[in-house]
KOLZAVEX-479199 format. One record per atom (N, C-alpha, C, O): y, z negated, x; residue in one letter. Coordinates in steps of 0.02 Angstrom, whole numbers, plus 50000, padded with zeros to 5 digits. Layout:
# residues N
YZXA...
This chain:
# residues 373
563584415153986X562894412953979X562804406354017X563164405454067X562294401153997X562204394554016X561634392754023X561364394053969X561184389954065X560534388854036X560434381554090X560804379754136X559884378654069X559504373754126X558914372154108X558704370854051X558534372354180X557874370854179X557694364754245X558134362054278X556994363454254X556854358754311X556514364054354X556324369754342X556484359654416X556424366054494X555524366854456X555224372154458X555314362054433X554544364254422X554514370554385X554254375254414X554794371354311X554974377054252X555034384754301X554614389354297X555594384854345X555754391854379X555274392554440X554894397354446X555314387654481X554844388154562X554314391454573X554134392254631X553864395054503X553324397654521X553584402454501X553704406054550X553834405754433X554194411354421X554564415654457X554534421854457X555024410754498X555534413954524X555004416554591X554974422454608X554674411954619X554114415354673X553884423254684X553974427254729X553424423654599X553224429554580X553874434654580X553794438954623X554374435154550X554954438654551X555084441654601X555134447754607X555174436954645X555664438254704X554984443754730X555164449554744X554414442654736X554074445554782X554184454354749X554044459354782X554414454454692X554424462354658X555084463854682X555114468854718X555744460254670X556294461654710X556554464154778X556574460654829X556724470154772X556934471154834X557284466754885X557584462254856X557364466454962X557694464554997X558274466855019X558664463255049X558374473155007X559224476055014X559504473554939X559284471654885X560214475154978X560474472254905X560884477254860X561444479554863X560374477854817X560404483954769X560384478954701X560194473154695X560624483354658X560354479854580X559594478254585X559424473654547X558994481554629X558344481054627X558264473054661X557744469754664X558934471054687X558724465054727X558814459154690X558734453554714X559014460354622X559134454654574X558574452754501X558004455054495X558894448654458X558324446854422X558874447654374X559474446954388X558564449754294X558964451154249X558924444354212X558384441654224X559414439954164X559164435454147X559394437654060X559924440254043X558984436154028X559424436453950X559324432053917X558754429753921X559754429053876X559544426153812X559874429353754X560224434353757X559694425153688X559844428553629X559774422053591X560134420453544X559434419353610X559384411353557X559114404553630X559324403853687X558504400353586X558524394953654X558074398453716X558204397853776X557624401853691X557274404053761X557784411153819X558154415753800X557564408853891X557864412853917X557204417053970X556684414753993X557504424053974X556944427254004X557264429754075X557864430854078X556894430654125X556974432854186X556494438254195X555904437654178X556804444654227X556364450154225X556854453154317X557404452854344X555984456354333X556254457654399X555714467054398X555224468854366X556094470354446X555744478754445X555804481054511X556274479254546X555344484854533X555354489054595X555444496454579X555304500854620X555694497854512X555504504754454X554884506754464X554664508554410X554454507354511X553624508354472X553344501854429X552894502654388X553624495454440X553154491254387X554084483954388X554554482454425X553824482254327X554274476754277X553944473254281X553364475354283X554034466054285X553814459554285X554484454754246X555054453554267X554124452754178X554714447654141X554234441754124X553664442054101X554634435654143X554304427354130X554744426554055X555164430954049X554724422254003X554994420853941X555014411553987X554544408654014X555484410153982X555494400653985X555734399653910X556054403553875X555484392953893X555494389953808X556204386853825X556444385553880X556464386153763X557034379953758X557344378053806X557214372753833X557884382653830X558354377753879X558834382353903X559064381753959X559024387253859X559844388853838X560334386653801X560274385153742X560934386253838X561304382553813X562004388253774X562344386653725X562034392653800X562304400153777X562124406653803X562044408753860X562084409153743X561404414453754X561974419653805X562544417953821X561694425353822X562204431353879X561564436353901X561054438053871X561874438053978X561634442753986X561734445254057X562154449554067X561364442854103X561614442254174X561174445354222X560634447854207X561564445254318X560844447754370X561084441054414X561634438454424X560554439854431X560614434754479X560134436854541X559614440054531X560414434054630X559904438654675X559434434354665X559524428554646X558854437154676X558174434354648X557894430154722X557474425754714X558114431354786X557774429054828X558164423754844X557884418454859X558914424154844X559264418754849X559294412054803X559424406654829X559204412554748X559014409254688X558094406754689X557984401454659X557614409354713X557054406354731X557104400954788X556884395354775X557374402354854X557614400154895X557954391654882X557654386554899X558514391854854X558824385854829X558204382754784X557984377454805X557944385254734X557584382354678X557144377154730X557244371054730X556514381254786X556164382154813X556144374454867X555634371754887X556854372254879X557324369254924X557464362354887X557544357254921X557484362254832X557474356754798X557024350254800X556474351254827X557144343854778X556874339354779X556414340554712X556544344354665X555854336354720X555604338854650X555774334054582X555874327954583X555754338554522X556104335254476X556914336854463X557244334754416X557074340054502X557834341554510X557954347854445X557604352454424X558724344754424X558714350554358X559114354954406X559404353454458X559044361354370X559584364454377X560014370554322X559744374154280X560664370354337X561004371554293X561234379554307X561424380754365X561244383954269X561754389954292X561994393954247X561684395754196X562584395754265X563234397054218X563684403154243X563964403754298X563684405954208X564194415154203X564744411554227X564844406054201X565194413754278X565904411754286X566224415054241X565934418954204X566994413654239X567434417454187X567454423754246X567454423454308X567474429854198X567524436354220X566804442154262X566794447754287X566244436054249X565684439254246X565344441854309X564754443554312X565914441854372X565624443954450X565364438154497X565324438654558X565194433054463X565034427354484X564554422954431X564564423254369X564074418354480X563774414154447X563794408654470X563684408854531X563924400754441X563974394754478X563014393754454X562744394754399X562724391654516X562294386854507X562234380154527X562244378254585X562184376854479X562144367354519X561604362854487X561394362654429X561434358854550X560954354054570X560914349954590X560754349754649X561124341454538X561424334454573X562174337354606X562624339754572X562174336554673X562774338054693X562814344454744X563314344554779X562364349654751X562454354854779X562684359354707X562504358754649X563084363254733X563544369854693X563524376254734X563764377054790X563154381254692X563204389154715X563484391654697X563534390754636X563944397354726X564324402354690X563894408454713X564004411254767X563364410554666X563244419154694X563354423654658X563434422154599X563394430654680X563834435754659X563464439054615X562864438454628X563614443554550X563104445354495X563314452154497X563874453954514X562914455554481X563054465254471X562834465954391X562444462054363X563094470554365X563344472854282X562544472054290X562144472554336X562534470554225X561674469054194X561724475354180X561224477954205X562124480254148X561884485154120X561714490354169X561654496154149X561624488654232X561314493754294X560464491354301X560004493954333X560494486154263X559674485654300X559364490454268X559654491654215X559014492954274X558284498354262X557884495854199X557894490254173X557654499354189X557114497854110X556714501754119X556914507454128X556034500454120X555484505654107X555414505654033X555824502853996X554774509254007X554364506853932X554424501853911X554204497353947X554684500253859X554494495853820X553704494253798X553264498553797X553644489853787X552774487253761X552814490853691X552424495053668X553394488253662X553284489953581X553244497053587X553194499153530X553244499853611X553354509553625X552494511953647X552384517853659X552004507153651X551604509553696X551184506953624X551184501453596X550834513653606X550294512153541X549554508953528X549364505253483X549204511653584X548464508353613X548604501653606X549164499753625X548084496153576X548254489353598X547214487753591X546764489653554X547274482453663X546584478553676X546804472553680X547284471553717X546574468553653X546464458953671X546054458453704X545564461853687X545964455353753X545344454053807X545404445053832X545934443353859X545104442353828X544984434753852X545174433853924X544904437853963X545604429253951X545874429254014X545244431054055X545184436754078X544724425854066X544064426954091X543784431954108X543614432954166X543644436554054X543264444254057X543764448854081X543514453754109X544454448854079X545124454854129X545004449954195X544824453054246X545054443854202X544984442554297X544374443854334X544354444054396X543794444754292X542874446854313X542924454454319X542564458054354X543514456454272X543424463954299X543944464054345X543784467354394X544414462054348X544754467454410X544654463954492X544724466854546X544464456754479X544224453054534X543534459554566X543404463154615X543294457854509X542564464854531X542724469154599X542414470054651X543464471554571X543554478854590X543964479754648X543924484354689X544374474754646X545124475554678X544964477554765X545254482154796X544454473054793X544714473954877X544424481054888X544604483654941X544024484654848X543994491654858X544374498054839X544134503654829X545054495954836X545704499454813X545834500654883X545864497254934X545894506354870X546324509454952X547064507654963X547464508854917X547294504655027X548024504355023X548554506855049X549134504755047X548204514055088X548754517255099X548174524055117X547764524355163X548304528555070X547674535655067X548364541755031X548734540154984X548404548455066X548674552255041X548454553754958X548804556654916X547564550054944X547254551454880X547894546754851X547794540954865X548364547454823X548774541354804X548184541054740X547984536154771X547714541754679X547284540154652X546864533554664X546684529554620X546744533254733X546344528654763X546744522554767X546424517454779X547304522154760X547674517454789X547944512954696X548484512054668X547174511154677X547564506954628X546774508054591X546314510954621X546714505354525X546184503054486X545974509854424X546264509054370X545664513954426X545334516654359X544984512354308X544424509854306X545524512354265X545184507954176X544944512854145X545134518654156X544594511554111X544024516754079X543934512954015X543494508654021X544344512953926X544164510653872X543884516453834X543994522553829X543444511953809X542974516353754X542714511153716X542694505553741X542464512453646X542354508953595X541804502453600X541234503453579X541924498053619X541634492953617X541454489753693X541074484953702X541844493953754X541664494553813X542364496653855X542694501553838X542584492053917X543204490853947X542984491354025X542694486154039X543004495854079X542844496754151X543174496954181X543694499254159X543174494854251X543464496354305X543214500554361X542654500454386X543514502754370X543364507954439X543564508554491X543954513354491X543514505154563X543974507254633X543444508854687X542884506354695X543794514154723X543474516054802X544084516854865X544654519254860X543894515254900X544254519554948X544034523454997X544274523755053X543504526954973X543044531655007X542514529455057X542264534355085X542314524755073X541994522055104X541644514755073X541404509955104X541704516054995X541294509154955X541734512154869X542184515854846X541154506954848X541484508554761X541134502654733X540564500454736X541674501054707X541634497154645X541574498054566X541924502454540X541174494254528X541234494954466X541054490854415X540484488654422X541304489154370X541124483254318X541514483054261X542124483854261X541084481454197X541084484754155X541004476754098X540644471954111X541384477254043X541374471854011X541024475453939X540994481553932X540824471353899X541034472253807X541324467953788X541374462453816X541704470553713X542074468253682X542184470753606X542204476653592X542244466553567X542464468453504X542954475353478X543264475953426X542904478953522X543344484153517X543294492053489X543194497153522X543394491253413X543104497853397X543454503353339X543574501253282X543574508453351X543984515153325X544484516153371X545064516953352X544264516353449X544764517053501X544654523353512X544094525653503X545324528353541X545074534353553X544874533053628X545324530753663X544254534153655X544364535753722X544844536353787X545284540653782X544814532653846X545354536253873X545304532953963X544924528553983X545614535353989X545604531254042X546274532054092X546694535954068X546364530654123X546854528854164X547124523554235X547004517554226X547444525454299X547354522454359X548254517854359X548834519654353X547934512054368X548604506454378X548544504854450X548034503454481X549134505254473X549244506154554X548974497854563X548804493254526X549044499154636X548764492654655X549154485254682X548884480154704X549814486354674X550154482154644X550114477454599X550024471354600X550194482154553X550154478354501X549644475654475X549714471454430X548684478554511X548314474854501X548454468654531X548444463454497X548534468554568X548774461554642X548944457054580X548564453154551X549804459154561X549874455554531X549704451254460X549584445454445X549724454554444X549064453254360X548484447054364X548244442654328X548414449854441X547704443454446X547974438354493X547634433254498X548524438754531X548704432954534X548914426654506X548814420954528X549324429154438X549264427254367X548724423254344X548704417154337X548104429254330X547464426354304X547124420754333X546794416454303X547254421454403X546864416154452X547104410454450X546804406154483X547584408754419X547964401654404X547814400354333X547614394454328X547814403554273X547694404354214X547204397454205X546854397154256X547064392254163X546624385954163X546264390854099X545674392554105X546734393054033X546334394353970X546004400253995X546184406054008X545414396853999X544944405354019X544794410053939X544644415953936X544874406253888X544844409253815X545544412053811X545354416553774X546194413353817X546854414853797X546854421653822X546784423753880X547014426353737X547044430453754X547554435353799X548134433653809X547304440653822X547764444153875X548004450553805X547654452453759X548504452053816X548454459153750X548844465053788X549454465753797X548224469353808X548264475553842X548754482653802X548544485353751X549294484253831X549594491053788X549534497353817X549784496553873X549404501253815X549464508253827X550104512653793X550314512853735X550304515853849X550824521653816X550704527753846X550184526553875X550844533053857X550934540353898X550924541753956X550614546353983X551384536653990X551524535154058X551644526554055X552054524954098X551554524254041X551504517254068X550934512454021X550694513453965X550864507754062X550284502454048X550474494854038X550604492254092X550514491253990X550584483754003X550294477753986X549814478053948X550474472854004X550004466653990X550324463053991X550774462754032X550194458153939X550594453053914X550304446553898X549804447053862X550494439353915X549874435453921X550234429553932X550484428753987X550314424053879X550984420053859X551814421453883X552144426053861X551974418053916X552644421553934X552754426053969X553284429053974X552194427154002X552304434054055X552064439754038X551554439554003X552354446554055X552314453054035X552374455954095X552774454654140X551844460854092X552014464654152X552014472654136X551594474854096X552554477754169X552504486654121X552324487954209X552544485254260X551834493454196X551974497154261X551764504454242X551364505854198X552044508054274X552064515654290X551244517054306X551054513254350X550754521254282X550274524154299X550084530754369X550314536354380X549744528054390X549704534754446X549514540754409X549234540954354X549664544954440X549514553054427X548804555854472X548494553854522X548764559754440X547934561754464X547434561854408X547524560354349X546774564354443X546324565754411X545864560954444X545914562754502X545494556454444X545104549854487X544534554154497X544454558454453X544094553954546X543474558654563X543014556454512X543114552254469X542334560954525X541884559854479X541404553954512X540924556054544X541484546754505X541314541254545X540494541854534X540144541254584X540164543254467X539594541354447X539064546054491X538484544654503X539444552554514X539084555554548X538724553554626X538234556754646X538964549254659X538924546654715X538494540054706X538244537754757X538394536854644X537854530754645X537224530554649X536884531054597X536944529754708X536164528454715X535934526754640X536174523254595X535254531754647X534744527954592X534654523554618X534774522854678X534364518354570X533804511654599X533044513354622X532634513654576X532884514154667X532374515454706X531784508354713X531964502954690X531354508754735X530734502654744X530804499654796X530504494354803X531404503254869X531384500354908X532084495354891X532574497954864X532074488154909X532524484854891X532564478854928X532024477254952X532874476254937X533014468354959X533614463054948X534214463154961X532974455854907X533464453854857X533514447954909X533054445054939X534354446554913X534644439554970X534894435354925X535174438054877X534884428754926X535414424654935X535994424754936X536114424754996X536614425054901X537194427154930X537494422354986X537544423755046X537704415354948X537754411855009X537514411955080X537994411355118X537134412355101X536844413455149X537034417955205X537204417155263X536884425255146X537024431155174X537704432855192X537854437555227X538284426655152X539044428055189X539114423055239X539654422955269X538764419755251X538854414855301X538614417755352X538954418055403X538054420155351X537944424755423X538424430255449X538554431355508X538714434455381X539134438855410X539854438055430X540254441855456X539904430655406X540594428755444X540574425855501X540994426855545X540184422855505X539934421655593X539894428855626X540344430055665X539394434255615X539404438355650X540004443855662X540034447555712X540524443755603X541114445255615X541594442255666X542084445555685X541494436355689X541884435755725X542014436355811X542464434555849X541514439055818X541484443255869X541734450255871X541794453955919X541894451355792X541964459555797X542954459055782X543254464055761X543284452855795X543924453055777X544434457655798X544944459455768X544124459555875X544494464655911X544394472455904X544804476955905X543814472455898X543434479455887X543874484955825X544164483855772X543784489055852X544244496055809X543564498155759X543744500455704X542994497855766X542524500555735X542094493355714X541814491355765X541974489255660X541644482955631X541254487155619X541284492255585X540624483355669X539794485955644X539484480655657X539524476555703X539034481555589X538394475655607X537704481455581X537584486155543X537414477155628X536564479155602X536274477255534X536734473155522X535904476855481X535334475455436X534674476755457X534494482555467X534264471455466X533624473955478X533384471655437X533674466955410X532834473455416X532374470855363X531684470455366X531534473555417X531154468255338X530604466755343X530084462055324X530034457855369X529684460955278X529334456955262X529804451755210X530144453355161X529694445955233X530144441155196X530644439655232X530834433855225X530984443455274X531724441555318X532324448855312X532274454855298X532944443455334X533504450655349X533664447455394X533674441255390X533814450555449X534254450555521X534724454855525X534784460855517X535054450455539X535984453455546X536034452455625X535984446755649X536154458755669X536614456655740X537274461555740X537384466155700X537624459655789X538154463955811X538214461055878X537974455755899X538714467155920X539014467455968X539614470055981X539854474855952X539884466556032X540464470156033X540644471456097X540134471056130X541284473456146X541274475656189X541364474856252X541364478556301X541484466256240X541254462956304X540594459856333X540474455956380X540094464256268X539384462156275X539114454556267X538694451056295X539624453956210X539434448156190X539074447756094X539464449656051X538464445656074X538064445056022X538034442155988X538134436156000X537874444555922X537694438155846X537144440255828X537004445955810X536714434755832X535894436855761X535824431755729X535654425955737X536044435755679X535864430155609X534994432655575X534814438255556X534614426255577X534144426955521X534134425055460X534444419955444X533784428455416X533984424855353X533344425855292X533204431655278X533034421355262X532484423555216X532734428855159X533264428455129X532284433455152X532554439155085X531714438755057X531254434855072X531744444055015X531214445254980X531384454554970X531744457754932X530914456755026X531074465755019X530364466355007X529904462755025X530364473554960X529954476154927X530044483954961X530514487554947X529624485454999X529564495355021X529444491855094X529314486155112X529544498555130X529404499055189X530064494055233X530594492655205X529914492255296X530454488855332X531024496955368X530954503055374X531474492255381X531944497355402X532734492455426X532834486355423X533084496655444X533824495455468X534404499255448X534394505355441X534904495755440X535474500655418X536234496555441X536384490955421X536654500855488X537194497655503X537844499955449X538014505755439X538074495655426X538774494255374X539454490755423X539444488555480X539984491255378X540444487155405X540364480555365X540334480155303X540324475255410X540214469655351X540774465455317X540714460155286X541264468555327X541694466755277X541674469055203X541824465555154X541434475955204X541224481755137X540664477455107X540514477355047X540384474255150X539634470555104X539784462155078X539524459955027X540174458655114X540674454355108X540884453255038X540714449954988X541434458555061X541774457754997X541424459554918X541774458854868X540744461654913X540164463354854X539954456154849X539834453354796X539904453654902X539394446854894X540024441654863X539834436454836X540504442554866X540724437554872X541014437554792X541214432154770X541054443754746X541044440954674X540384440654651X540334440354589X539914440554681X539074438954638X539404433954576X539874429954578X538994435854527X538884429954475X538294424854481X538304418654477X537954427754489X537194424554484X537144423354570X536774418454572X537244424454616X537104419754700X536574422454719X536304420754772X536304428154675X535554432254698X535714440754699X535944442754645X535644446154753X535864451754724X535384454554759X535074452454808X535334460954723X534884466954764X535084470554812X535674472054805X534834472854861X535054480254906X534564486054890X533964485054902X534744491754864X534424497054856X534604499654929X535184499554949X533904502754979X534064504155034X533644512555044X533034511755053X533774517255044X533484523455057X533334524455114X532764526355128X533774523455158X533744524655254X534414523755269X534904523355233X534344523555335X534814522855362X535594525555372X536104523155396X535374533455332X536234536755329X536374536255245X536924538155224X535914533955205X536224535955144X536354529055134X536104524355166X537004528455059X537194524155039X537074520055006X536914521754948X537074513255022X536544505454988X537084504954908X537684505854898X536494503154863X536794502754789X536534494854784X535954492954777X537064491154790X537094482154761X537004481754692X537094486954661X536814476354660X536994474654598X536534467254624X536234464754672X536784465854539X536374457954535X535724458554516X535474463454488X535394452454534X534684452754509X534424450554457X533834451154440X535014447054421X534504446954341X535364450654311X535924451854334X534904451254233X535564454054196X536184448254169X536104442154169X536654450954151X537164445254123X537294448354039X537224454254024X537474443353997X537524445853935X538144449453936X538634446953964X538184455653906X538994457353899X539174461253967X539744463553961X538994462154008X539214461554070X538694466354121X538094464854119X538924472354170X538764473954207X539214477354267X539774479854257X538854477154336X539154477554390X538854481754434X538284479454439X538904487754479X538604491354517X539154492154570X539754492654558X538824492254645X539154490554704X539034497154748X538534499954727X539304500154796X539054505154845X539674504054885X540274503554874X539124504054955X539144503055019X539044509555051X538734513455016X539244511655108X539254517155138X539104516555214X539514513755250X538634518555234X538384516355296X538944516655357X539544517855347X538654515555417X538864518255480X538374521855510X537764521255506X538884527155552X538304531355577X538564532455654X538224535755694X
């Protein structure tokens, strides 16, 4: 096998790769490379989730190889920019030369036919198209309220929820919930839902967040046990968690009369100031006060040192207070669409229900916060 590309073509690829590749050196620590005609593909696995890039035009004989994925990012990584590089099967297959101007690698290759394979895409029958745009609004929505290390292993990754004309997300980690909910042209779907670890959300939207065509479609597969997405040259399979996801809807505040609608800007600018007093602290607490046409935010921490933030709101009910961690409220404010959101506030031990304050077409979002007590 033969191929060449420029350090620009692999440098971001090989990035993403390596980060799924193991660091011992196992077949898990390599990258599979194949061709079959001019394009060549690189695919890297942790066996719960597959990650394969497709590069266009620039095989020179097609094969079938592993190359270590971190050592090969590394060199790429190391390059001047603009630099080609070349790499080539030695005779007898336990070796690979790579070269660049005048540096030459020899690294060592393990039988392709040990790397791992999950699902195939073509094996997985369910199929959704979704617009890059509307899959990064939802899982952006959702993601920092994925738990990342909970015996619930459930919690620890994203609930999708398809149904006919309607695509959701779902994450908590018991102490907040997320949710947001798209439409779409999508109809004679059977029902169904299912939790993608949180990995592979990570990765998916790291993807998306670079993505320029916010119109290019993403094309979602479903199979039995695995899930994938595919979205120009890149494909991603991953393994589904097991479980039954709780009954989330049961835990969402009605919308009540008492409310208070902020600013978002504002309202994260105060709480990152007042966070930073709380950098040391084992327990992040801030105050909410409310009242009239204001919110006051203080905290303390335990060298008795203070933050009060004021800030104009517009609350409707009685005044009151409620302490949160303000990172949990943070991270709500900080995908607003609209820069205006509500707080549904009952009292002080029960749990505040966010959303936005006007509607969006296509599009809805509900937030819960969980006090401190």
């Amino acid at each position: 096998m033969k191929f060449h590309f420029t350090k620009e073509a692999l440098e971001k690829p090989l990035q993403r790769l390596s980060m799924i590749a193991s660091s011992k050196e196992t077949i898990l620590s390599t990258l599979l490379v194949e061709s079959s005609g001019a394009d060549v593909s690189l695919t890297a696995t942790d066996l719960m989730r597959q990650v394969r890039f497709n590069l266009a035009g620039a095989a020179i004989e097609a094969g079938r190889i592993t190359l270590p994925a971190r050592k090969l990012m590394e060199i790429v990584r190391t390059l001047t920019a603009g630099a080609s590089v070349e790499v080539e099967e030695m005779k007898g297959g336990d070796f690979i030369r790579v070269k660049s101007g005048k540096s030459r690698f020899k690294l060592h290759s393990m039988d392709p036919d040990e790397f791992p394979s999950l699902d195939s895409m073509e094996e997985m029958t369910e199929r959704v198209s979704i617009p890059v745009q509307d899959l990064r609004l939802l899982l952006k929505g959702v993601a920092s309220s994925m738990a990342k290390d909970d015996v619930r292993t459930y919690l620890c990754g994203c609930l999708l929820e398809l149904s006919e004309g309607h695509l959701r997300s779902v994450a908590s980690n018991g102490h907040r919930l997320s949710i947001c909910t798209v439409e779409g042209p999508w109809q004679g779907l059977t029902s169904r839902d299912f939790i993608v670890p949180r990995d592979a959300i990570k990765d998916l939207l790291g993807l998306l967040n670079v993505e320029k065509d916010e119109e290019q479609p993403v094309d979602l597969r479903l199979g039995a046990h695995h899930f994938g997405v595919e979205i120009g040259g890149y494909r991603l399979v991953s393994g589904l968690l097991d479980g039954k996801y709780p009954n989330y809807k049961s835990i969402i505040p009605e919308p009540i009369q008492r409310k208070v609608q902020i600013d978002t800007p504002e309202v994260l600018g105060a709480l990152d100031r007042a966070a930073l007093l709380l950098e040391h602290d084992e327990k992040r607490r801030v105050l909410l006060s409310f009242s009239g046409t204001g919110l006051r935010i203080t905290a303390h921490n335990a060298l008795s040192e203070s933050a009060d933030e004021q800030i104009p709101a517009h609350v409707t009910g009685e005044d009151g207070e409620i302490a949160i961690n303000p990172d949990y409220l943070r991270d709500v404010l900080d995908v607003s669409r609209t820069g205006v959101m509500n707080l549904f506030i009952r009292d002080a031990s029960s749990a505040i229900r966010v959303e936005e304050s006007s509607a969006i077409k296509g599009w809805a979002s509900t937030y819960v916060v969980m006090p401190l007590m």
